[in-house]
DRENDRENMI-166671 format. One line per 8 residues: number of its first residue (from 0); their letters; for each residue x, y, z of C-alpha. Coordinates in steps of 0.1 Angstrom, whole numbers, plus 5000, padded with zeros to 4 digits. Example, Ala and Ser with C-alpha at 12.3 -4.5 7.8 and 13.67 -1.06 7.14 Angstrom:
<rs>
0 = AS = 5123 4955 5078 ~ 5137 4989 5071
</rs>
This chain:
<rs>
0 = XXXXXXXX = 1596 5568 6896 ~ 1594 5564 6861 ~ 1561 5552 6840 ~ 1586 5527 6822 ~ 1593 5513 6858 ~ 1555 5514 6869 ~ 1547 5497 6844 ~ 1570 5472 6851
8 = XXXXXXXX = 1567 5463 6884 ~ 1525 5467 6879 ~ 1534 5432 6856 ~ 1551 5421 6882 ~ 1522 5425 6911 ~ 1496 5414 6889 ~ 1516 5382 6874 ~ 1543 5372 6903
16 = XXXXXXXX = 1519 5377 6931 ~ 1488 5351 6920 ~ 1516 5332 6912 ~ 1533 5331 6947 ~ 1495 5327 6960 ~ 1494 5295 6945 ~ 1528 5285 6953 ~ 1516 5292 6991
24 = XXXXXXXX = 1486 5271 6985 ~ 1503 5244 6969 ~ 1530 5245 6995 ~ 1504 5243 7024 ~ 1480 5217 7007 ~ 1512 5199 7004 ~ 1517 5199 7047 ~ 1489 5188 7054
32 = XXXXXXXX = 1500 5154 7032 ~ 1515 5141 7068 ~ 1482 5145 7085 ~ 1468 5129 7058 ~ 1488 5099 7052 ~ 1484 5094 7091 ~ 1443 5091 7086 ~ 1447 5071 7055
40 = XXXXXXXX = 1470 5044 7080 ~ 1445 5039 7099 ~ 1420 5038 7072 ~ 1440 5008 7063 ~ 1442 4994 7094 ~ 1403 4997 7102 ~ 1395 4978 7064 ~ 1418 4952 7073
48 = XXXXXXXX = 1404 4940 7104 ~ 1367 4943 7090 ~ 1382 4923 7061 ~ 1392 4897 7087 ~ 1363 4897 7108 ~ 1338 4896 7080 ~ 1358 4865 7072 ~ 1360 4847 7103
56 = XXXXXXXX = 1321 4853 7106 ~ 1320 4831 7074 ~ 1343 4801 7095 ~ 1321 4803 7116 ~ 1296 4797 7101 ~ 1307 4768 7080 ~ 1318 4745 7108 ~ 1274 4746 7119
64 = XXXXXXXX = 1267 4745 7085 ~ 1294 4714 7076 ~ 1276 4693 7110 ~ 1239 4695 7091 ~ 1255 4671 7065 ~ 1229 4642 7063 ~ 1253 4615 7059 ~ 1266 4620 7096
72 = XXXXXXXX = 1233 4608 7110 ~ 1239 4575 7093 ~ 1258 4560 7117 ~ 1271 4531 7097 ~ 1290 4554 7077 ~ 1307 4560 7113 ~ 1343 4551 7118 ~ 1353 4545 7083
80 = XXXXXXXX = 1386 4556 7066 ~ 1396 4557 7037 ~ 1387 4584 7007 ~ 1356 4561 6996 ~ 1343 4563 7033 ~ 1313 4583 7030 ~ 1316 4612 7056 ~ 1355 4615 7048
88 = XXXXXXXX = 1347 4619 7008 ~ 1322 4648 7018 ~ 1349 4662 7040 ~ 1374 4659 7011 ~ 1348 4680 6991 ~ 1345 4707 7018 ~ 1384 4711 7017 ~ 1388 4711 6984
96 = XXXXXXXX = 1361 4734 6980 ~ 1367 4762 7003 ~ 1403 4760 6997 ~ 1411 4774 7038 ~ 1406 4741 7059 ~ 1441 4717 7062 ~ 1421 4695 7086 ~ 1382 4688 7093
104 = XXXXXXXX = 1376 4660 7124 ~ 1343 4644 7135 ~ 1346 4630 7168 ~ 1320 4611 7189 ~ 1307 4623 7224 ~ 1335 4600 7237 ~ 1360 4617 7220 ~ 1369 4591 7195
112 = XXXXXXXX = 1373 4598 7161 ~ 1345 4594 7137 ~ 1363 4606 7103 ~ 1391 4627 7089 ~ 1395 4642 7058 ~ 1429 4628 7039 ~ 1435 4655 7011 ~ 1449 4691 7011
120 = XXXXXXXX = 1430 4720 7001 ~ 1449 4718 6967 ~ 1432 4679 6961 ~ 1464 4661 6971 ~ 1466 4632 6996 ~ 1478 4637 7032 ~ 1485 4612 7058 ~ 1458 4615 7084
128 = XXXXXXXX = 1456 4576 7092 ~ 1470 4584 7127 ~ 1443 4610 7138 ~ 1420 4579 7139 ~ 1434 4567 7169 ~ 1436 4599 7188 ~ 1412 4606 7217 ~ 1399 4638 7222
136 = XXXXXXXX = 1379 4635 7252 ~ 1402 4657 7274 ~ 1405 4689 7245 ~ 1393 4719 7257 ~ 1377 4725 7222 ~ 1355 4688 7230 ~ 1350 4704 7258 ~ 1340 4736 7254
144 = XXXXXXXX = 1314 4725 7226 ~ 1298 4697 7248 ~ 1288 4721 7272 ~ 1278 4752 7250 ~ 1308 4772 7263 ~ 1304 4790 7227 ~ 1318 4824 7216 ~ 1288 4845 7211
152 = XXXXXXXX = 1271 4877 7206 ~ 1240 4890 7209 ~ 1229 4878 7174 ~ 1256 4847 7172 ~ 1262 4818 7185 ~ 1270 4779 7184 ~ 1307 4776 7176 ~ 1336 4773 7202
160 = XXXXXXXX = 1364 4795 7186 ~ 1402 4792 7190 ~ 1426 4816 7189 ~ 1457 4814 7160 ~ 1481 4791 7175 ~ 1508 4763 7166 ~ 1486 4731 7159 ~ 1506 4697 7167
168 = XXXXXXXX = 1486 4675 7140 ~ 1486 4701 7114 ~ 1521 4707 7118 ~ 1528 4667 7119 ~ 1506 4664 7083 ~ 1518 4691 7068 ~ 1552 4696 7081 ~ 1553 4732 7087
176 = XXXXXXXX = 1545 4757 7112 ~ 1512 4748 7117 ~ 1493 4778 7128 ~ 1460 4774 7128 ~ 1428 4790 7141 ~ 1399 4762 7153 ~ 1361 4765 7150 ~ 1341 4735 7165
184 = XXXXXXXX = 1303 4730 7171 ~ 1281 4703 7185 ~ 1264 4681 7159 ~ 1228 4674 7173 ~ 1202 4646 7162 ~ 1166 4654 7156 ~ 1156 4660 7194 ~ 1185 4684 7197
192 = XXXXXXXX = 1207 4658 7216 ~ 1242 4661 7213 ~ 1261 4631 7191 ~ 1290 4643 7179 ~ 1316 4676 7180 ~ 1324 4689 7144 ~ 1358 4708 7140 ~ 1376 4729 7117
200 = XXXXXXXX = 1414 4740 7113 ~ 1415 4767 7096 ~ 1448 4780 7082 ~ 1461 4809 7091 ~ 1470 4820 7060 ~ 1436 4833 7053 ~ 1442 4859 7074 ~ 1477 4865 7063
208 = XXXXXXXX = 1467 4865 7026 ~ 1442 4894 7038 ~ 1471 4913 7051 ~ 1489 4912 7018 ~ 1462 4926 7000 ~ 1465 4955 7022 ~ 1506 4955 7015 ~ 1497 4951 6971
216 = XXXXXXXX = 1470 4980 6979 ~ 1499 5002 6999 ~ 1527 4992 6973 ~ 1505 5006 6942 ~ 1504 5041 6965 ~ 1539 5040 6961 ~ 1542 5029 6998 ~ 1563 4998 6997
224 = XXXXXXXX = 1578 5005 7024 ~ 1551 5001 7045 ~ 1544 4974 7072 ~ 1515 4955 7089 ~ 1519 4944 7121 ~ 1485 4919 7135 ~ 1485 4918 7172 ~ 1460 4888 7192
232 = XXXXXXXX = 1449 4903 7225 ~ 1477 4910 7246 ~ 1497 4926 7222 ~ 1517 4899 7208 ~ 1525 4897 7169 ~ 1512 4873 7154 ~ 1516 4889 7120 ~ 1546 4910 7109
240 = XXXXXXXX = 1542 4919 7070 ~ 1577 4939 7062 ~ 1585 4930 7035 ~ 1618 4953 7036 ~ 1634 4925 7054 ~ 1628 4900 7034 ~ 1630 4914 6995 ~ 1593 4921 6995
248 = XXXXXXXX = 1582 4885 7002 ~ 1558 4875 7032 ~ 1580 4854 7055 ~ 1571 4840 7090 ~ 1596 4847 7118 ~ 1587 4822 7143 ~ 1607 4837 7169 ~ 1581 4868 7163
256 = XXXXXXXX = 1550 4849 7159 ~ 1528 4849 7196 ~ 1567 4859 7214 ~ 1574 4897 7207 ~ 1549 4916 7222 ~ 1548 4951 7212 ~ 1527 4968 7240 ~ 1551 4959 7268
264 = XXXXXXXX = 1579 4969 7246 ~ 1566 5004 7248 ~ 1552 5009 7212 ~ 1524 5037 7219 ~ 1502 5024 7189 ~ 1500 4994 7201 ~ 1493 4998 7235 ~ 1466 5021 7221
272 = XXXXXXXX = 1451 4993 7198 ~ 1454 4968 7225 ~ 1435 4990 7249 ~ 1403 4991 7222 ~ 1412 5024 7205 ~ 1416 5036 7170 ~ 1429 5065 7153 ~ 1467 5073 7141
280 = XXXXXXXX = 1502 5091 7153 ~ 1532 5099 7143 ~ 1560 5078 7157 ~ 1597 5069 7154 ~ 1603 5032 7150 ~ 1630 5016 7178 ~ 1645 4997 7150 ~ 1651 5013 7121
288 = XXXXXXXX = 1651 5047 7135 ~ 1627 5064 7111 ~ 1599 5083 7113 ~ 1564 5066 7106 ~ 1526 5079 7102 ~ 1510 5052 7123 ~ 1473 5038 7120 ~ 1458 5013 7142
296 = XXXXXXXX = 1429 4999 7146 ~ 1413 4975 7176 ~ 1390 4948 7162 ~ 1356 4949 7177 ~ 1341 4919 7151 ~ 1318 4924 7123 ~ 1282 4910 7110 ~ 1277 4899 7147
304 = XXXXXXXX = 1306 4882 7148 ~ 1322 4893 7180 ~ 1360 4888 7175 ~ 1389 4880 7186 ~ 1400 4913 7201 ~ 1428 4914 7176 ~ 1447 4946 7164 ~ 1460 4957 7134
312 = XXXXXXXX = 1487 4987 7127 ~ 1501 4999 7097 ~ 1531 5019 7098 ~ 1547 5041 7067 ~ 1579 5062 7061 ~ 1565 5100 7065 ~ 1598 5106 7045 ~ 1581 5082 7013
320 = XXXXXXXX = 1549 5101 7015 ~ 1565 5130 7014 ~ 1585 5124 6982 ~ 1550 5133 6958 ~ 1550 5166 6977 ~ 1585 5172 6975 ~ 1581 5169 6937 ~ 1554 5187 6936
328 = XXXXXXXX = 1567 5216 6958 ~ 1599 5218 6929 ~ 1578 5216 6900 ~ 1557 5245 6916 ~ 1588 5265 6922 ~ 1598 5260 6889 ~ 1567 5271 6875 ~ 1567 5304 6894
336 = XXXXXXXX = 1599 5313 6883 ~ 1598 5305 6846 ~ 1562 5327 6851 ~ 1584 5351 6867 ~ 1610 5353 6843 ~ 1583 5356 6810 ~ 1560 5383 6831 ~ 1593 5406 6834
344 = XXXXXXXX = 1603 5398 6799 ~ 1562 5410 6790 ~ 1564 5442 6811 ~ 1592 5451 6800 ~ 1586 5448 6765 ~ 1550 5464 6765 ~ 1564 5497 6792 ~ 1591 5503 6764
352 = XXXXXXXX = 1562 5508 6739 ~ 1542 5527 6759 ~ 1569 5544 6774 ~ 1586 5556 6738 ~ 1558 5583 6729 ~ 1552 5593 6760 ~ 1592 5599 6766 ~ 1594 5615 6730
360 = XXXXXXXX = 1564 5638 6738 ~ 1583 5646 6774 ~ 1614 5656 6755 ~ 1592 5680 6728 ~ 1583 5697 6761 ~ 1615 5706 6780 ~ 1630 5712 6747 ~ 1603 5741 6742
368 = XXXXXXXX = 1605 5744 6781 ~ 1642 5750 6786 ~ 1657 5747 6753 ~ 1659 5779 6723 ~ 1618 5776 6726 ~ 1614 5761 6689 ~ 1578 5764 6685 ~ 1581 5746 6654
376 = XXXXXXXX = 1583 5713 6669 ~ 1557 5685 6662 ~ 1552 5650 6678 ~ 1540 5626 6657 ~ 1501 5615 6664 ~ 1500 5580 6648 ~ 1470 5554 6658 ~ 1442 5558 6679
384 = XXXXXXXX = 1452 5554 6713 ~ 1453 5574 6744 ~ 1490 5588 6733 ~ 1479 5596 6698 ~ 1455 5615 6716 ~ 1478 5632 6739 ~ 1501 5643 6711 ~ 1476 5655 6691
392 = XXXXXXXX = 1464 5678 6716 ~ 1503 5687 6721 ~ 1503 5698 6689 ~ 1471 5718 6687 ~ 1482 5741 6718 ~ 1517 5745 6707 ~ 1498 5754 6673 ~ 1481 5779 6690
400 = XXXXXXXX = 1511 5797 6711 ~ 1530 5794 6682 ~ 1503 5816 6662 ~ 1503 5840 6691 ~ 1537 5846 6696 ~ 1536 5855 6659 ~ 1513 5881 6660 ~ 1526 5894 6694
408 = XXXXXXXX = 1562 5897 6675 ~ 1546 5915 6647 ~ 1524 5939 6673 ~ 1560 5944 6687 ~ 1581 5952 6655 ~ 1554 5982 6645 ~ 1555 5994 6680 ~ 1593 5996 6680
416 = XXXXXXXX = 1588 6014 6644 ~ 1562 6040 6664 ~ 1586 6047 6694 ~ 1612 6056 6668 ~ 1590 6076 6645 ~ 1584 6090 6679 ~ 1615 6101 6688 ~ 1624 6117 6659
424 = XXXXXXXX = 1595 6141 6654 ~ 1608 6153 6691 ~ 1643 6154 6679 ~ 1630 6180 6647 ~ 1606 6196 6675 ~ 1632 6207 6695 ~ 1656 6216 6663 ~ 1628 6237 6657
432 = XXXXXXXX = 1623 6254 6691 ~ 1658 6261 6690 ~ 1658 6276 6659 ~ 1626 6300 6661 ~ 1635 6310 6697 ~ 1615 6342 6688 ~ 1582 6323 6685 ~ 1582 6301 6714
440 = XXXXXXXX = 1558 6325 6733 ~ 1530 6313 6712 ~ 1530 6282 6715 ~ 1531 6276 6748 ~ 1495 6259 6746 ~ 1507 6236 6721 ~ 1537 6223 6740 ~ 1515 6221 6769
448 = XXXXXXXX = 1490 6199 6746 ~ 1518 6183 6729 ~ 1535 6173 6765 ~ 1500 6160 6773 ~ 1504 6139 6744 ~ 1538 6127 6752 ~ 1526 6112 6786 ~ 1496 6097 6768
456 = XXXXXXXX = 1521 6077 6743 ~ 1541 6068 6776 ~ 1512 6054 6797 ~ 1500 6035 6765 ~ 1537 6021 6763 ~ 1532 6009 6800 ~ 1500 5992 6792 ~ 1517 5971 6762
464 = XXXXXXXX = 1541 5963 6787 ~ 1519 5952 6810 ~ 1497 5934 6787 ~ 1528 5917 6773 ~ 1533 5906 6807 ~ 1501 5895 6810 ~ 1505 5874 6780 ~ 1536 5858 6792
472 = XXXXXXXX = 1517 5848 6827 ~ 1489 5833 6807 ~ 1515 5809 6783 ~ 1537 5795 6817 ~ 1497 5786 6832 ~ 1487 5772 6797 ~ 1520 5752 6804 ~ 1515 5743 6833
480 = XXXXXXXX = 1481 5728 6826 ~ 1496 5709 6796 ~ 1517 5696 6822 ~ 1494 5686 6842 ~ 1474 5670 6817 ~ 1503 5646 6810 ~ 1505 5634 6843 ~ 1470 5627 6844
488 = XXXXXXXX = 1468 5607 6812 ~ 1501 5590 6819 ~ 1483 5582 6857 ~ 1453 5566 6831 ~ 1478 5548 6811 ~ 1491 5530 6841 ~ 1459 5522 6855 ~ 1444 5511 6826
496 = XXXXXXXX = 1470 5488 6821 ~ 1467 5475 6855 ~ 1432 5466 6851 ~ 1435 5452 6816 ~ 1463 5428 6830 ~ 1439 5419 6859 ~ 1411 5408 6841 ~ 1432 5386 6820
504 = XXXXXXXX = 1447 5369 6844 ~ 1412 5363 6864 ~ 1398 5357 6833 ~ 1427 5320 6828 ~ 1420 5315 6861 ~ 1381 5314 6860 ~ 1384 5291 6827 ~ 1409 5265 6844
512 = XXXXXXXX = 1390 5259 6878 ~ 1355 5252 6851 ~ 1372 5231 6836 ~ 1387 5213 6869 ~ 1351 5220 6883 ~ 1338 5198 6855 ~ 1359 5172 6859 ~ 1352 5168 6897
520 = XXXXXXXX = 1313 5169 6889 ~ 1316 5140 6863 ~ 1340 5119 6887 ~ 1312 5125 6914 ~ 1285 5112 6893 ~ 1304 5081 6882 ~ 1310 5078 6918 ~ 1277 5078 6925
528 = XXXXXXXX = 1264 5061 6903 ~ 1287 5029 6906 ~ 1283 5033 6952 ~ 1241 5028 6941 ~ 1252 4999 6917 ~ 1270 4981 6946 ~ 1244 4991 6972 ~ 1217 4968 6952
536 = XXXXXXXX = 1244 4945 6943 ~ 1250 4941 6982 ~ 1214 4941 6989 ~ 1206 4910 6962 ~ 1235 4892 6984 ~ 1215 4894 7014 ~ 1232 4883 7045 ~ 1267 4878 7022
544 = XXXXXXXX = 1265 4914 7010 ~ 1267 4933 7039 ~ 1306 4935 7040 ~ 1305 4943 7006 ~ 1276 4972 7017 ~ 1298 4985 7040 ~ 1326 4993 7008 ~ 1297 5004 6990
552 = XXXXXXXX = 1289 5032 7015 ~ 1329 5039 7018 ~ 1322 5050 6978 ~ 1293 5070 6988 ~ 1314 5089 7014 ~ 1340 5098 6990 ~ 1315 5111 6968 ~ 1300 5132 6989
560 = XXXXXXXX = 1336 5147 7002 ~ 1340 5153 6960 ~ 1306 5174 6961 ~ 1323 5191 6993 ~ 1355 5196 6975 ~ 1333 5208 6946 ~ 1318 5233 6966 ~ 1350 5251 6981
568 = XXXXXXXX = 1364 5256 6945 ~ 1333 5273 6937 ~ 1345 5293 6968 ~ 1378 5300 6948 ~ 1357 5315 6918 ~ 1332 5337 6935 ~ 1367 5352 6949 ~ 1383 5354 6914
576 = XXXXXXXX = 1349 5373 6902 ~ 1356 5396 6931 ~ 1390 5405 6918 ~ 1371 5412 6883 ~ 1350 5436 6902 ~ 1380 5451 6915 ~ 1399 5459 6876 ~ 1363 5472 6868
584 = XXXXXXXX = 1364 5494 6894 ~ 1400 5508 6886 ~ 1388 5511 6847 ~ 1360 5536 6865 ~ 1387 5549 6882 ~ 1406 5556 6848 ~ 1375 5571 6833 ~ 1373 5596 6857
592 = XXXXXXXX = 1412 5603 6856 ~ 1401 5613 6816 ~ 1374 5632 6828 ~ 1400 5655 6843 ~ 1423 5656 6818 ~ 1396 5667 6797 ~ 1388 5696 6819 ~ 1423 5711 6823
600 = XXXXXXXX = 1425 5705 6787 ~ 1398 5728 6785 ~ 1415 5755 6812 ~ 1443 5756 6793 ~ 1424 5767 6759 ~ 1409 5790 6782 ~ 1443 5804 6793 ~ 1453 5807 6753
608 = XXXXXXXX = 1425 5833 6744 ~ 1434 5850 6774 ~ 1468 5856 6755 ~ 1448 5863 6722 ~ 1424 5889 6744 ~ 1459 5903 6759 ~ 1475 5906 6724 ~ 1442 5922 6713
616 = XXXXXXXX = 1445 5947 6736 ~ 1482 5953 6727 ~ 1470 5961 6695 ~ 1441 5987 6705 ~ 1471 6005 6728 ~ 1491 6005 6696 ~ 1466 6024 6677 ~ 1461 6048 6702
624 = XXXXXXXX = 1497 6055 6704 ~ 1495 6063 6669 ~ 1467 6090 6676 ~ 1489 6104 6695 ~ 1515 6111 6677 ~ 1493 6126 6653 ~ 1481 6151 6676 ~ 1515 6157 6685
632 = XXXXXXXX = 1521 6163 6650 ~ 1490 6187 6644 ~ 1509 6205 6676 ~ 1539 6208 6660 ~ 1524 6227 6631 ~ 1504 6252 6651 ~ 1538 6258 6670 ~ 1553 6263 6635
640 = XXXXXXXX = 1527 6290 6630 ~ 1530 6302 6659 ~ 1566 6301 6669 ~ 1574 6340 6660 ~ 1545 6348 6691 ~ 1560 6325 6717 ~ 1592 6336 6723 ~ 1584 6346 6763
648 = XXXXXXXX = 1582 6306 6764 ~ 1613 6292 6740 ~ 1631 6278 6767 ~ 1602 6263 6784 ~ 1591 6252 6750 ~ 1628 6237 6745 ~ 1627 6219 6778 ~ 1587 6204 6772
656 = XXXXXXXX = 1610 6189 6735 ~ 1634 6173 6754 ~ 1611 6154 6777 ~ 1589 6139 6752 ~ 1623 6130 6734 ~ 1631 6111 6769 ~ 1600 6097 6765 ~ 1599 6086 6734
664 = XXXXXXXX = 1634 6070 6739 ~ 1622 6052 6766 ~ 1597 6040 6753 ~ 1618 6025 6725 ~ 1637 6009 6752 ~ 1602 5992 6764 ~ 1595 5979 6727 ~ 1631 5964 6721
672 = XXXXXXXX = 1627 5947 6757 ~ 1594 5930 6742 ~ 1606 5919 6710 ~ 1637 5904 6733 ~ 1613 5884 6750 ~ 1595 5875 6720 ~ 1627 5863 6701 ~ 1633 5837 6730
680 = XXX = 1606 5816 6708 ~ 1616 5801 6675 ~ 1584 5809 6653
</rs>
């Protein structure tokens, strides 16, 4: 594979794959949105009945708190109507001031009516007149409150309590549905006799305008589609906020309200909730044939208030929840592959500059390698990085082999000029024999020295070859370590690059979860810090400040899962810091890798004076070669002397000349075969 291509797809790894980490993350985080949205329905569902109950704690309260009123002990204020009457015009002020009562009624321990109020919550006058001729006696409210049949607890008591229902006199005044929940209470004199019953109709729509708060709270989560669904004990609605049916108003459906009941028809959150559980599902709804994520919730009172055993369930689209993470997931894809796309666009880019040199340097070397051997070649050795480096240390060694092959042509060219010099001293030697056959006998000692001397100049000539072979070994290992050089630097080179790339990217990373980090920490503190506020606001409140204690500890929780959350993306970091620890370690890595260049970069300077010794010794065989021939020339004289005493020996005189001619031929032959190999090499 080549660098250019490692290089590559090392931008890919180190860029794509964080990249498709988070993508993973993201898509996972954004799976667990179902779960999610189921807890966060039944969160819903458990604030709204706590909402209620804390509410109907207050009614029931004020109905005790409304039969204290002084004025009812007077009993000549008793059986008056009118506004001016004085117990009606303090009823009027109750209504008008709590804004939930359509009707209050004070009726004797006979059953007769004492007073009634005769304006609306909103001040205006209502026709009450005919109340004042009712009898109550036989009401099972009356009744109930005569006899202390009260709904208690363990910390409550005093008021009978009705459940929501269709009122005939509040539907006759105010000419509607008339549902209505009732809270009534003994009113007792100084010795704790019983003189009167005290009762309240509440309208319903305090509890219904509690359930829309819920809806407006769902609606700005983007969760209009939601609905709320109020069951009474048995599992009958007796709320049904959905406001898909009806254009996003509240509307009553009286052929719903206390007749549909959801736990016999089968809906498993509700039979849940009406069985006194709470928690959340996923579900399909009968109707519209949708999926929902389902919380309910079974009311179990509040403040000491014990409740009415209602139920409340809040049902949402999954397919609307899931839009956000839909987005999200797209955006996310989008992301990765614009990332993609520009971490190609870098690698490529950055492996063709680092690639170039390295390629250039690559072609020097085959060219040398494989090519007419131009030893003139230089690479250039611009800047100061690692491939600078390289090619200046290219050019150094081919410097050196350059300079060697030099000298070795020029040892070879003067031994060529020897071997011939050689061969034509035996050539006039043996002229000579020939000529002065008479004198061969006496130099038969000086053929036999000068034959000596022949094989002398023929083993030298052996040894040159040999030592230019030995030069010739030496330059293919000095290549071979050059070669291997290369691939270790170019192995650096990658690595480097890797790690460099690493701790970059770590390095965003780390940056970006500080500053998310600080955010979350600052969000916690003002959370904090605004849960202690409300805690002492609730605590000032007293009694009335314990519902709003109970959101106040909601705040704390949330800031305490923030510190949690806080905590795991510290997680996160002390796993990006062990990536950094993993690019230092492959920079150590790359280190070493130099290391080892630096030592066969040493070997093969090592291998080039081996060549220099070689040539060296070429030279030293050279000069004895020469000796040599000068004995054999000192021999050739004596025989000249001589020659008229060696006649006995001419012929083997003449056959001695013509084997040191052989000789000296072949040796010729050896020379011309160096200077070949030597001539491969442009110098």
């Amino acid at each position: 594979m080549k660098i250019r291509t490692r290089l590559v797809l090392g931008f890919l790894s180190v860029g794509v794959l964080p990249a498709l980490g988070v993508g993973l993350l993201t898509w996972h985080a954004t799976g667990n949105l179902a779960d999610n949205l189921g807890r966060e329905m039944n969160n819903f569902a458990e604030s709204t009945h706590q909402k209620i109950d804390r509410n109907l704690f207050d009614r029931y309260g004020d109905v005790q708190a409304f039969g204290l009123n002084s004025i009812i002990f007077d009993r000549g204020a008793w059986y008056k109507t009118g506004p001016d009457a004085p117990i009606v015009k303090a009823m009027n002020d109750y209504v008008k001031l709590y804004g939930t009562y359509g009707l209050t009624l004070l009726v004797d321990t006979e059953g007769k009516v004492i007073a009634v109020n005769t304006v609306a919550p909103d001040g205006t006058p209502i026709d009450t007149a005919f109340i004042a001729n009712e009898n109550f006696a036989k009401a099972p409210w009356f009744n109930d409150a005569k006899n202390a049949k009260f709904m208690s607890s363990g910390t409550l008591t005093g008021t009978v309590v009705e459940d929501v229902h269709a009122d005939p006199l509040m539907q006759r005044v105010y000419s509607n549905e008339g549902l209505t929940l009732g809270f009534a209470a003994p009113v007792k004199n100084e010795k704790g006799e019983v003189i009167a019953v005290w009762k309240n109709f509440a309208n319903f729509s305090l509890v219904e305008d509690i359930v829309m708060d819920t809806y407006a709270t769902l609606a700005e989560r983007k969760l209009d589609s939601a609905e709320i669904t109020l069951l009474d004990s048995k599992g009958n609605v007796i709320v049904d906020c959905d406001p898909t049916l009806h254009a996003g108003k509240f509307t009553r459906d009286m052929n719903v309200i206390g007749k549909l009941n959801l736990a016999e028809k089968g809906v498993e959150s509700a039979k849940q909730a009406v069985a006194g559980k709470s928690g959340s599902m996923f579900a399909t709804h009968a109707r519209k044939q949708i999926v929902q994520a389902c919380g309910y919730a079974h009311a179990d009172g509040a403040l000491g208030f014990p409740g009415l055993g209602w139920s409340v369930l809040v049902r949402a689209p999954l397919e609307q929840a899931m839009t956000d993470a839909n987005a999200i997931r797209a955006q996310v894809g989008m992301v990765i592959g614009v990332s993609s796309l520009l971490v190609l666009g870098a690698g490529l880019f950055i492996a063709s500059r680092i690639s170039k040199p390295i390629n250039s340097l690559g072609a020097r070397m085959k060219d040398i390698a494989e090519g007419e051997g131009d030893l003139t070649q230089r690479v250039p050795a611009n800047g100061n990085d690692e491939i600078a480096t390289l090619s200046s240390s290219f050019n150094t060694f081919v410097e050196k082999i350059h300079t060697t092959i030099k000298q070795v042509a020029t040892t070879t060219n003067e031994l060529a000029a020897a071997a011939t010099q050689i061969a034509a001293s035996a050539e006039e030697m043996a002229s000579g024999i020939t000529r002065q056959e008479q004198q061969t006998s006496q130099v038969s000692a000086a053929v036999v020295e000068m034959s000596a001397s022949v094989g002398e100049v023929a083993q030298k000539a052996k040894d040159v070859n040999l030592a230019s072979d030995a030069a010739r070994d030496n330059a293919s290992k000095g290549g071979n370590i050059v070669q291997q050089t290369v691939s270790e630097i170019m192995g650096i080179a990658e690595d480097v690059g890797q790690s460099a790339e690493s701790v970059t990217e770590l390095g965003k990373q780390s940056e970006q979860i500080g500053e998310i980090i600080q955010v979350i920490n600052e969000i916690a503190e003002q959370t904090n810090l605004l849960a202690l506020n409300a805690a002492i606001e609730a605590a000032r409140a007293g009694e009335h400040g314990r519902g709003f204690a109970v959101v106040a500890d909601e705040v704390r929780k949330l800031a305490e899962r923030t510190t949690q959350a806080t905590d795991e993306v510290a997680k996160s970091i002390k796993a990006i810091q062990g990536q950094t620890g993993n690019a230092v370690q492959q920079i150590e890595a790359g280190s070493n890798r130099v290391n080892k260049g630096v030592e066969l970069a040493t070997n093969a300077g090592t291998a080039l004076k081996s060549i220099v010794e070689g040539s060296a010794r070429l030279s030293e065989m050279v000069a004895a070669i020469a000796a040599a021939a000068e004995q054999q020339s000192a021999a050739s004289e004596e025989i000249t002397r001589s020659v008229e005493q060696i006649s006995s020996v001419t012929r083997e005189t003449s056959q001695g000349a013509s084997q040191s001619a052989q000789a000296a031929a072949g040796l010729s032959e050896q020379a011309e075969r160096l200077r070949s190999l030597v001539g491969a090499f442009k110098v």
